[in-house]
C-alpha positions as CSV (number, residue, x, y, z in Angstrom):
1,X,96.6,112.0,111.9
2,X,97.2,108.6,111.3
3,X,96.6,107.0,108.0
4,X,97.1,102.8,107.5
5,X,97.4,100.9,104.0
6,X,96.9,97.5,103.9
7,X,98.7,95.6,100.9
8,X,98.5,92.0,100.1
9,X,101.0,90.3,98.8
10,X,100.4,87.0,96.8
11,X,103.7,85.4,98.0
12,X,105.7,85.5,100.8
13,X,107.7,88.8,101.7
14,X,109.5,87.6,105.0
15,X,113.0,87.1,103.4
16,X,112.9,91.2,102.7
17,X,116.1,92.8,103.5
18,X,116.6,96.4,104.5
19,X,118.5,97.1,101.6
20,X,116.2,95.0,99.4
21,X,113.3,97.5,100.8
22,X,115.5,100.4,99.7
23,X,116.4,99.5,96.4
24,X,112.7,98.8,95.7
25,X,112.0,102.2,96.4
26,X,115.3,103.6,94.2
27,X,114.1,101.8,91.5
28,X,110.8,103.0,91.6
29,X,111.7,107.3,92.7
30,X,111.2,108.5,89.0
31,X,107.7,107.1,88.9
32,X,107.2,108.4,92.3
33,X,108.5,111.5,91.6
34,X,106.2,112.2,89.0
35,X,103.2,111.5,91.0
36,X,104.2,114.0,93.7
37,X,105.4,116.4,90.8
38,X,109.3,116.4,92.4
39,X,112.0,117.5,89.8
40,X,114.7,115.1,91.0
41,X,113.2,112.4,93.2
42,X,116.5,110.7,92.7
43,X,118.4,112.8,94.6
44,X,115.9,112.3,97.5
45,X,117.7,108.6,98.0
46,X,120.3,109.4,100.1
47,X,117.9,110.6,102.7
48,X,115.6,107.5,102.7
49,X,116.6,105.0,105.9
50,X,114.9,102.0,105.7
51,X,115.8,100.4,109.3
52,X,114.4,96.7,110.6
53,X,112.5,97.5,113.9
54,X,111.5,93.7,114.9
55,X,113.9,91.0,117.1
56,X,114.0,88.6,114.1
57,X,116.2,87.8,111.4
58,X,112.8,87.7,108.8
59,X,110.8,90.5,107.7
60,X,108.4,91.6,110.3
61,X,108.5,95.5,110.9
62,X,110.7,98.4,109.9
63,X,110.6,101.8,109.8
64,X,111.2,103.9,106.9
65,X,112.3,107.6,107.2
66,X,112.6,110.2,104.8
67,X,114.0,113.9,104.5
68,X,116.8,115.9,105.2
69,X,116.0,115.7,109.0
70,X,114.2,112.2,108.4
71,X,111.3,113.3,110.8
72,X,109.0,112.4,108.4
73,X,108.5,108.4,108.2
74,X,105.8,105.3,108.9
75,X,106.5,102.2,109.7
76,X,105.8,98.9,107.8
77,X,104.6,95.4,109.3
78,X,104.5,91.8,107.8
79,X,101.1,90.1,108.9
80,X,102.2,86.4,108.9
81,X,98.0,85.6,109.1
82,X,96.2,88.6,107.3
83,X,92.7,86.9,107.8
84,X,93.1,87.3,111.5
85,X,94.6,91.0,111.2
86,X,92.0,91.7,108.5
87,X,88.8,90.6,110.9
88,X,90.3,92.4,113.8
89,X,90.5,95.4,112.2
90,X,87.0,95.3,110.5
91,X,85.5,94.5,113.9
92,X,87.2,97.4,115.1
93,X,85.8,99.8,112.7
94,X,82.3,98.3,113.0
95,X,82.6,99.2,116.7
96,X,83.6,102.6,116.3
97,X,81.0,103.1,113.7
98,X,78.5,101.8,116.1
99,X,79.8,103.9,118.8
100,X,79.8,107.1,117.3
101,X,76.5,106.4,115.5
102,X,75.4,105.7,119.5
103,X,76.8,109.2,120.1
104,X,79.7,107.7,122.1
């Protein structure tokens, strides 16, 4: 099953590293660990990759992967227009809605 979360972001994220990604999550693993009731979410860091997936030097995609067999991961995009994004995806869901109340 496939889950997305849309965040926005009041300034510009496209000059995101990486290894800036990564430390952003290290310095927030105690608060995260304590939310998913882990013991020692610190010592989950060394199996978090945080890998750019996009063709350009600025933020656009990467994929984030977790674990001691880093399976587990999702994958992270940079809208450079959200408004667009956002009204595409709301027209999408008012179509399935419409479909499936259509019995389609």
């Amino acid at each position: 099953m496939s889950i997305w979360i849309r965040i926005c972001c009041p300034e510009s994220v496209a000059s995101v590293t990486p290894d800036a990604m990564l430390n952003g999550i290290a310095k927030r693993m105690v608060l995260l660990g304590y939310l998913y009731s882990e013991d020692f979410p610190e010592d989950e860091l060394p199996r978090v990759r945080v890998e750019a997936i996009s063709s350009v030097e600025t933020f656009e995609s990467f994929d984030i992967r977790y674990g001691a067999d880093q399976v587990y991961g999702f994958r992270v995009d940079r809208w450079q227009e959200p408004s667009k994004g956002i009204r595409s995806e709301a027209d999408q869901r008012m179509s399935f809605s419409y479909d499936r109340d259509r019995g389609n």
